[in-house]
C-alpha positions in Angstrom: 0.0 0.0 0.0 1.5 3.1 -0.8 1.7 6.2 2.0 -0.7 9.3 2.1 1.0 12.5 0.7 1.2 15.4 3.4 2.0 19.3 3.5 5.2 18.0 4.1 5.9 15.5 1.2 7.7 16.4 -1.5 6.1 16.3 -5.2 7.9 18.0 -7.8 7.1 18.8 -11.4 8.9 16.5 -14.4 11.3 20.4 -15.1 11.9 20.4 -11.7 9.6 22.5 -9.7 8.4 22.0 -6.3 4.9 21.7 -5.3 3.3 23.6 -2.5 -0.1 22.6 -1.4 -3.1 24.2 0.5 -4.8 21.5 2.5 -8.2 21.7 2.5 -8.7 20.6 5.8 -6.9 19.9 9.2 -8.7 17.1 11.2 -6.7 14.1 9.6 -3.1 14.1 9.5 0.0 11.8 9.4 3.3 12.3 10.9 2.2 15.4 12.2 0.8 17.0 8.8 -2.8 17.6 7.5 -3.0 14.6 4.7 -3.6 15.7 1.4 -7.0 15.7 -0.4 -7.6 15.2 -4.5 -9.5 18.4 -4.4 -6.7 20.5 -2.5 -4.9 22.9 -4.6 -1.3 22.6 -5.6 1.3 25.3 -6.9 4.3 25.0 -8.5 7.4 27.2 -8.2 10.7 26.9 -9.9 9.6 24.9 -13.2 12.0 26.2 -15.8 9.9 24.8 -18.8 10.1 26.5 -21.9 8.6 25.8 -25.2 11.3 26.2 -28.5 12.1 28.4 -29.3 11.8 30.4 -26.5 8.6 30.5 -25.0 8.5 30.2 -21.0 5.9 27.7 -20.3 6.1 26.8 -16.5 4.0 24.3 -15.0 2.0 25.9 -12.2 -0.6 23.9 -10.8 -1.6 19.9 -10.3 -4.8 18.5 -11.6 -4.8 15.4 -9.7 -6.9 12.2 -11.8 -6.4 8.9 -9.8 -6.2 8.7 -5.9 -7.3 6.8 -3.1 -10.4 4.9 -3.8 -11.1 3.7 -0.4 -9.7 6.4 1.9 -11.7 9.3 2.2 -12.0 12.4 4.2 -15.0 14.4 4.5 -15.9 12.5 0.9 -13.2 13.3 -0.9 -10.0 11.3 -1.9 -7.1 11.3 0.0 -3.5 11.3 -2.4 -1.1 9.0 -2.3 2.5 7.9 -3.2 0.7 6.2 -6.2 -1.7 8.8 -7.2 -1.8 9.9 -10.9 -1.9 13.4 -12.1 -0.9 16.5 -14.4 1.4 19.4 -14.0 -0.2 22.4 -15.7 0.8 25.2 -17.8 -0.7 29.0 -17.1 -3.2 28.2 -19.7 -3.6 24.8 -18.9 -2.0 22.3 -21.1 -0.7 19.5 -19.5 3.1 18.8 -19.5 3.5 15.8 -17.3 3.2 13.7 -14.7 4.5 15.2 -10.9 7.3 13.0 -9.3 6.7 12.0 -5.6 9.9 12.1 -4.0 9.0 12.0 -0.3 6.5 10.4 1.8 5.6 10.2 5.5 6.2 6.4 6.0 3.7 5.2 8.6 0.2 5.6 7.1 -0.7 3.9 3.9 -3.9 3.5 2.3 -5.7 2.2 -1.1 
């Protein structure tokens, strides 16, 4: 079973850029961080993308597709190591998948 994402897990974008997200909520948590939702939001900082010739093209957000199916809080899906989703450009075109680099190790869920 792969372990629920946190505030404090690290998810980066495929240039790059590190995620910060805004939890949603703060009544479940995990190593002593509110757990991630699929609906919280996500920015991205640092993603040095840039479409040739030389268009800059950062990603800046997450639009998360697949998470948890069984673990929910308050009726929405909670986001795990093994969740799937999009880094996003300013005007929304996707430019690939986020890299979850660090987890908190002692909750998992499906």
């Amino acid at each position: 079973m792969p372990a629920l994402l946190t505030v404090a897990s690290v998810v980066m974008c495929p240039h790059g850029g590190k995620a910060t997200f805004t939890p949603s909520q703060a009544r479940v948590s995990a190593a002593g961080s509110p757990v991630l939702l699929q609906t919280d939001s996500a920015a991205i900082a640092g993603c040095a993308f840039t479409i040739p010739p030389s268009k800059p093209s950062p990603c800046t957000t997450i639009r998360w597709t697949v998470a948890a199916v069984r673990v929910k809080v308050n009726g929405a899906a909670v986001l795990h190591g093994s969740a799937v989703g999009l880094c996003n450009s300013p005007e929304q075109a996707p430019q690939g998948p986020p890299t979850v680099s660090a987890t908190q190790p002692r909750v998992t869920g499906t």
